[in-house]
C-alpha positions as CSV (number, residue, x, y, z in Angstrom):
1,X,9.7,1.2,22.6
2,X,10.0,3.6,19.9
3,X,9.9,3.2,16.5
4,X,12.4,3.5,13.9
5,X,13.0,5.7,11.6
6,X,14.2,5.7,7.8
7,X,15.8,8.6,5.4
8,X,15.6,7.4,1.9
9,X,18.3,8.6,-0.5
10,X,18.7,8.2,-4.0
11,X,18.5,10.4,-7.4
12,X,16.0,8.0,-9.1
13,X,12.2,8.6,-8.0
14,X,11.5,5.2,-9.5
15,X,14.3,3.3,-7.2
16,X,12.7,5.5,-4.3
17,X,9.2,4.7,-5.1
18,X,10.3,1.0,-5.5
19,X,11.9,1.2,-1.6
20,X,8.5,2.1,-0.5
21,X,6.7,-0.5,-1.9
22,X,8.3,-3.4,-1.4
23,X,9.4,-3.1,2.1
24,X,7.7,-4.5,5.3
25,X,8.1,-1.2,7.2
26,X,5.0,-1.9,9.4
27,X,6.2,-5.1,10.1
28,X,9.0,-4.6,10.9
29,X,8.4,-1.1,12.9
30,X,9.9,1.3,10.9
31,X,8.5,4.4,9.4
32,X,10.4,6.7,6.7
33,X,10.6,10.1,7.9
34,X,12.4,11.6,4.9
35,X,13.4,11.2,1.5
36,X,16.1,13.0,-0.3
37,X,17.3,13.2,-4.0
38,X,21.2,13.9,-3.6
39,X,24.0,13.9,-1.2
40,X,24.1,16.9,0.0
41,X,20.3,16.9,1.0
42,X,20.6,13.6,2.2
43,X,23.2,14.8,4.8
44,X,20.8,17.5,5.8
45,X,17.9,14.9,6.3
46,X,20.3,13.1,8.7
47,X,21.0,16.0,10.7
48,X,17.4,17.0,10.9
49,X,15.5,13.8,11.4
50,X,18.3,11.9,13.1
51,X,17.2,8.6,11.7
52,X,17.4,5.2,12.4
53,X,18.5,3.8,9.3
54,X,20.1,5.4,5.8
55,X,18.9,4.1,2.7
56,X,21.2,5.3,0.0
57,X,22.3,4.7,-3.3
58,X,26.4,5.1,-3.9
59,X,25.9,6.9,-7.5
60,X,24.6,10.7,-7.1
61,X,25.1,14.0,-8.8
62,X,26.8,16.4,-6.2
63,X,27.7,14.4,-3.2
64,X,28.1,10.7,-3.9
65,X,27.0,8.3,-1.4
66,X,30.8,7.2,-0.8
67,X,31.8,11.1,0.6
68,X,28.5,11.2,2.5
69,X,29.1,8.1,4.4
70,X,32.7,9.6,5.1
71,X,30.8,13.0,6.6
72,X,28.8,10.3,8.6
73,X,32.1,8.1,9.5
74,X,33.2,11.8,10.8
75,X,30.6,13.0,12.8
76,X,30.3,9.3,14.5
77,X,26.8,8.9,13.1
78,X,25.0,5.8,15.0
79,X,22.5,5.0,12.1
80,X,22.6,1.7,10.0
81,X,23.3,1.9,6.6
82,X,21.6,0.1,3.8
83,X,23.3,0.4,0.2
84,X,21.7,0.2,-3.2
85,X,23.6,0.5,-5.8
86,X,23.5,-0.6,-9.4
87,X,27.3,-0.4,-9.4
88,X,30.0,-2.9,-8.4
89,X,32.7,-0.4,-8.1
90,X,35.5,-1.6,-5.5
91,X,35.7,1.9,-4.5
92,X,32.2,2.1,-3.4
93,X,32.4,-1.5,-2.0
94,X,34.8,-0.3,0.2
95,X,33.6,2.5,1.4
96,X,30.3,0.6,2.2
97,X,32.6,-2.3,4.1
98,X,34.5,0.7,6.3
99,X,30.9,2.8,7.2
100,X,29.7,-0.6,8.5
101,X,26.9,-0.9,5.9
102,X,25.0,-3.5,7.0
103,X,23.9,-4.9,3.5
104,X,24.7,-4.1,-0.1
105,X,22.4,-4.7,-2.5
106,X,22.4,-4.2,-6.3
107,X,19.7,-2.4,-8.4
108,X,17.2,-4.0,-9.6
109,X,16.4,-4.6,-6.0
110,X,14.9,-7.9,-4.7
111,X,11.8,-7.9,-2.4
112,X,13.2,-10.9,-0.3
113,X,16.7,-9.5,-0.2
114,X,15.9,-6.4,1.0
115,X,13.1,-7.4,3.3
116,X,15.8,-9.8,5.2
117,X,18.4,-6.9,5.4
118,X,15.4,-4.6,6.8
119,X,14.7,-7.5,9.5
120,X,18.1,-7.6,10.0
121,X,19.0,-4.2,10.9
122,X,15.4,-3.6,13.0
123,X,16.7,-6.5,15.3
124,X,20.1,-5.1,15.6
125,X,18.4,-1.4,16.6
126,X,16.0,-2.8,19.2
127,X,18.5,-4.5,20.5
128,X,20.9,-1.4,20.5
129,X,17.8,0.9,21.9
130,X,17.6,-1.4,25.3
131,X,21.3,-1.1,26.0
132,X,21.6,3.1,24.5
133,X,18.1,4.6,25.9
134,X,16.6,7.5,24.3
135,X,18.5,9.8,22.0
136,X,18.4,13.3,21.6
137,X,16.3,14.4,18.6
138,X,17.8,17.4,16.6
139,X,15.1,20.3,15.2
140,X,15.5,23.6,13.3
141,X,15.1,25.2,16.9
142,X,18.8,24.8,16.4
143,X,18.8,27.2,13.5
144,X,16.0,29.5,13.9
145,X,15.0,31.6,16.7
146,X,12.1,31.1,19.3
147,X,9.6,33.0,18.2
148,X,10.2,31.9,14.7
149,X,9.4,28.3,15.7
150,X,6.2,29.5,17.8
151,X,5.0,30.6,15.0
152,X,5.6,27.5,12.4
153,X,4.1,25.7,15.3
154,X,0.8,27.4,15.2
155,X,0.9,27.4,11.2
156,X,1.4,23.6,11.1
157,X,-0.8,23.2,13.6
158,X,-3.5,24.4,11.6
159,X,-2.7,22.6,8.4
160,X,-4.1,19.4,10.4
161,X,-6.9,21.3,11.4
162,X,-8.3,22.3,8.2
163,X,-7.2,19.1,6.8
164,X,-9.4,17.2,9.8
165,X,-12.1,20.0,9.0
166,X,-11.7,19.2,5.3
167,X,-11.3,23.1,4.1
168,X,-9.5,23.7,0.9
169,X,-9.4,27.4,1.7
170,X,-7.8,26.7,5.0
171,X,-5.2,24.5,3.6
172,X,-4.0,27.1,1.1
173,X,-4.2,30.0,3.9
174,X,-1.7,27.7,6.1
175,X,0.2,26.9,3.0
176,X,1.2,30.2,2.1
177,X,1.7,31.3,6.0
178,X,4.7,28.7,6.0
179,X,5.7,30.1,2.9
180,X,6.3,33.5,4.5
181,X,8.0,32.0,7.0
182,X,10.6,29.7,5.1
183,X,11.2,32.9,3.2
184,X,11.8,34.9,6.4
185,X,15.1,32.0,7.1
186,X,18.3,32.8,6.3
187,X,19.1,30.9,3.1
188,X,21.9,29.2,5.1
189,X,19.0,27.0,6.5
190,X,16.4,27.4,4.5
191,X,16.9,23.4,3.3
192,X,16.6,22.1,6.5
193,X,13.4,24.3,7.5
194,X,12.5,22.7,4.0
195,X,13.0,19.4,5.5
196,X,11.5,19.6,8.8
197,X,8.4,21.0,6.9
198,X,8.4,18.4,4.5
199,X,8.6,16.3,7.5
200,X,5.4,17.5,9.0
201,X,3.5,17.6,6.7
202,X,3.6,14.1,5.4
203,X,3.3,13.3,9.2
204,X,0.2,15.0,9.2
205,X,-1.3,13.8,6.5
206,X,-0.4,10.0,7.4
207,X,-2.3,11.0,10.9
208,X,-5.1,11.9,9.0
209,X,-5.5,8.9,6.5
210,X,-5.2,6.6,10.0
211,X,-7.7,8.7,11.6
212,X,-10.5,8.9,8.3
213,X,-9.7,5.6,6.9
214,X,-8.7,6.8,4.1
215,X,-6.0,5.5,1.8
216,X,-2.8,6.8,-0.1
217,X,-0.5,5.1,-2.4
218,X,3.2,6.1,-0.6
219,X,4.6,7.3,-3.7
220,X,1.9,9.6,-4.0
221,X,1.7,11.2,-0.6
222,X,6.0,11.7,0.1
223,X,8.3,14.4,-1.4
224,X,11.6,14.0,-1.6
225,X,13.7,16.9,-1.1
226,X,16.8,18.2,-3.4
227,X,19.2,21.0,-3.9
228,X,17.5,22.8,-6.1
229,X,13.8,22.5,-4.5
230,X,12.0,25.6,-3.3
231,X,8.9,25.9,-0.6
232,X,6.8,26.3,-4.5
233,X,7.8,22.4,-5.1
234,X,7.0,21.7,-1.9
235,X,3.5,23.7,-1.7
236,X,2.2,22.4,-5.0
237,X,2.8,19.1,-4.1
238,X,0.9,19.2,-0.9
239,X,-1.4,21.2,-2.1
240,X,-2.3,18.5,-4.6
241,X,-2.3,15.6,-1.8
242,X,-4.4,17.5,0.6
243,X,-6.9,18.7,-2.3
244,X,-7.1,15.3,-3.8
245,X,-7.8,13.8,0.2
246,X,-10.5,16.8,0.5
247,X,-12.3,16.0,-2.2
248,X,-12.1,12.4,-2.0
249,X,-13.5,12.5,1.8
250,X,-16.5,15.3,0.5
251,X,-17.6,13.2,-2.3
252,X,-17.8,9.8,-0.3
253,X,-19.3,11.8,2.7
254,X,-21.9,13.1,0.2
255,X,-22.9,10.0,-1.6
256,X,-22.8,7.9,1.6
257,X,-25.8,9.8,3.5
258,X,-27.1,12.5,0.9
259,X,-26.6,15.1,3.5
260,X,-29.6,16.0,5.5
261,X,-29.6,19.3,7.0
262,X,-32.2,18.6,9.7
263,X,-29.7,17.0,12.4
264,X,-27.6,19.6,12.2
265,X,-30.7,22.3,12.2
266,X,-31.4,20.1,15.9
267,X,-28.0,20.3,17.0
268,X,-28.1,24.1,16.4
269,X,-31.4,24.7,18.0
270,X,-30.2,22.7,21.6
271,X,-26.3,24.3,21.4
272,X,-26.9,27.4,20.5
273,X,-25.8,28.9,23.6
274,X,-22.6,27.1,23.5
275,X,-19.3,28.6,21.6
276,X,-20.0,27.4,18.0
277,X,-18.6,28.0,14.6
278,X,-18.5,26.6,11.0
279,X,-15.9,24.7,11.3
280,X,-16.6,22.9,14.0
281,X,-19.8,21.9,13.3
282,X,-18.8,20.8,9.7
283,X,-16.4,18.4,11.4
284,X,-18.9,17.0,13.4
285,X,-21.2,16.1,10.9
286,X,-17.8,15.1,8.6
287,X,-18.5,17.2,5.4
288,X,-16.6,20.4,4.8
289,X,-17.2,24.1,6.1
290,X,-17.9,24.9,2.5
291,X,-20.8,22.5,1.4
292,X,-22.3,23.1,5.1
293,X,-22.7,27.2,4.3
294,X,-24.1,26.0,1.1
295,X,-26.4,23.3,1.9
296,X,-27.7,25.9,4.9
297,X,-28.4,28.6,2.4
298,X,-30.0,26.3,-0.1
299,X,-32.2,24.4,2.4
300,X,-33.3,26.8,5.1
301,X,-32.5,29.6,3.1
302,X,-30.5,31.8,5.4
303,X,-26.5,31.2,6.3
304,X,-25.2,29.7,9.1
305,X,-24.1,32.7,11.1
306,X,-28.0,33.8,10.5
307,X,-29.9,31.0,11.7
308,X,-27.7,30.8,14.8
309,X,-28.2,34.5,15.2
310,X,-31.5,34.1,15.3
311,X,-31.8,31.4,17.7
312,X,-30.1,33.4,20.3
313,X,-32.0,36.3,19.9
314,X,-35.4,34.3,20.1
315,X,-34.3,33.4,23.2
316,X,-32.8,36.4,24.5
317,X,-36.3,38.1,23.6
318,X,-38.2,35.5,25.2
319,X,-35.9,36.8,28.5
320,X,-36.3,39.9,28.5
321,X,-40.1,40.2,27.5
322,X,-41.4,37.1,29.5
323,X,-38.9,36.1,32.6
324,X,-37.3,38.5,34.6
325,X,-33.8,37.8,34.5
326,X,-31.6,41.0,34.8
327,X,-30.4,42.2,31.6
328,X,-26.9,41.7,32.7
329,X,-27.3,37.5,32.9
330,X,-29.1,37.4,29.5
331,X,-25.8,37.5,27.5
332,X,-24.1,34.9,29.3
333,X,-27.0,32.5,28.8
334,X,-27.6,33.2,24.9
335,X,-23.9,32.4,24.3
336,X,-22.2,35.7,24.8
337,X,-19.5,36.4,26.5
338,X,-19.3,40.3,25.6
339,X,-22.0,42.3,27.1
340,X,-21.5,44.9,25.0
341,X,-21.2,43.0,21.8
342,X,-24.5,41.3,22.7
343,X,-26.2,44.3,22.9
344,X,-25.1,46.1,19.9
345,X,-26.0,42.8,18.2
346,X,-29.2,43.1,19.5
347,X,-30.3,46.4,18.8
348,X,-29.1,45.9,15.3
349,X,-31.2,42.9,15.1
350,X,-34.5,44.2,16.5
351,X,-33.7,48.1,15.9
352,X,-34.1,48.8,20.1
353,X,-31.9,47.8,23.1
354,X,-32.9,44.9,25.3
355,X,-33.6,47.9,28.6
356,X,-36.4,50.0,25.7
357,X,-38.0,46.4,24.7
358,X,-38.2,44.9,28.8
359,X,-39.9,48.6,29.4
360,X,-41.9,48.3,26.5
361,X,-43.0,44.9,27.3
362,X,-43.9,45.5,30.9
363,X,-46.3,48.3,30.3
């Protein structure tokens, strides 16, 4: 079964930040998705994320959480709604009473209170999930055009590369790609690519702190997402998460084993006929693509591309001069898969082409 999922809504950060801490979300299988500082965003979050269950307080600027719940009433939504207000207002009462809220709860908000209506509602959505089976899950496919969301797939896709391959440079390369392309929306939708990517990222990152063991307060790690935000509020804020994670994960990596270049000097030596790159290699050995390059430089003073150069053209000149496997086969062997590359790349290195140093060699 599924798990559930939560858009939080209120124009108070520290109401928001409260939400997250105190509730049992683990426990009681839900996971929030999205957060959103007014109305109208909130609205947007809902039609984006389709969650589970609405969090909202009754009070905002713009759209108040009494006409959003009428927009929901409207469109039929089949979330649960949780209020928290810090007003007693009859009018907001009602409203809450007529949307079918299934608490409502007045700020400041008590742990036990809120935990019990969270309980409450996760038993009344697993039951409701048996009887409904799966629902469809709205995206900004619905707004944008194919090849536009190709494209945001590949970008994102990469933010949790370089985050897994802990580079900085990467991050802020990906970064500014999905700025590009949230400026290349329509403004029309531009709020809900803003939320989907919001969305993603957080997911991302959340996939990485499971996967490295690392640990981040929520408040730290989620955005929530207003009217007046741009992809710039958004960017810098993930651009400070991710950094901070990067070099968090470095530094540990670091002072936990005082990196020694000699395994990965091995690993090179019996792979380098295999398809290897920075990056990967870095992520093998858990430090980033950055201290790798310079720990190689500093310790067996040459780069990385140069040592692994050279390895392949010790072999391949062991090949040529001592065995006599045609020319052709060489390449494939020493880990190219471009005869012609290989060659150029050989006579570059050794200032002749492998046929004038297999002649030389057998006279």
């Amino acid at each position: 079964m599924r798990g559930l999922s939560v858009v939080v809504i209120d124009d108070e950060a520290w109401t928001r930040d409260t939400i997250k801490r105190i509730g049992k979300w683990k426990e009681f299988g839900f996971r929030i998705v999205g957060e959103a500082s007014d109305g109208h965003s909130g609205l947007e979050c809902i039609k984006e994320l389709s969650p589970d269950l609405i969090i909202t307080d009754m009070k905002m600027p713009g759209l108040d959480g009494a006409r959003m719940l009428r927009v929901l009433d409207e469109q039929k939504s089949k979330a649960k709604v949780l209020i928290i207000s810090g007003y007693t207002d009859f009018t907001y009462t009602k409203q809450a009473v007529a949307s079918r809220a299934i608490d409502y709860l007045l700020k400041p908000i008590n742990a036990d209170e809120f935990n019990t209506a969270l309980k409450r509602c996760s038993l009344e959505l697993r039951t409701e999930q048996r009887t409904r089976g799966p629902q469809r899950e709205t995206t900004i496919m619905q707004v944008v055009d194919r090849n536009w969301f190709e494209q945001y797939k590949s970008v994102r896709d990469s933010v949790g590369y370089s985050l897994e391959t802990l580079s900085s440079k990467g991050i802020e390369h990906a970064l500014s790609q999905l700025e590009q392309l949230y400026l290349h929306c329509e403004a029309s939708v531009r709020l809900a690519v803003l939320i989907r990517m919001n969305h993603d990222l957080q997911s991302i990152i959340e996939e990485y702190l499971i996967s490295s063991g690392s640990q981040m307060a929520p408040h730290l790690l989620s955005f929530a997402v207003g009217e007046q935000c741009t992809f710039s509020d958004l960017r810098k804020h993930y651009l400070e998460v991710i950094s901070h994670l990067i070099e968090e994960k470095v530094s540990e990596n670091q002072s936990l084993h005082h990196f020694d270049i000699r395994p990965v000097k091995q690993y090179l030596d019996d792979h380098y006929q295999e398809n290897l790159s920075l990056e990967q290699i870095a992520t093998m050995f858990s430090v980033s693509k950055e201290y790798l390059s310079s720990r190689f430089k500093k310790d067996l003073t040459v780069t990385f591309s140069e040592y692994l150069l050279g390895l392949r053209m010790e072999r391949a000149k062991e090949l040529i001069t001592e065995y006599h496997i045609p020319l052709s086969k060489i390449p494939e062997i020493v880990g190219y898969i471009d005869i012609s590359h290989f060659y150029k790349v050989f006579k570059k290195f050794y200032g002749i082409t492998p046929g004038a140093m297999r002649e030389s060699s057998e006279r």
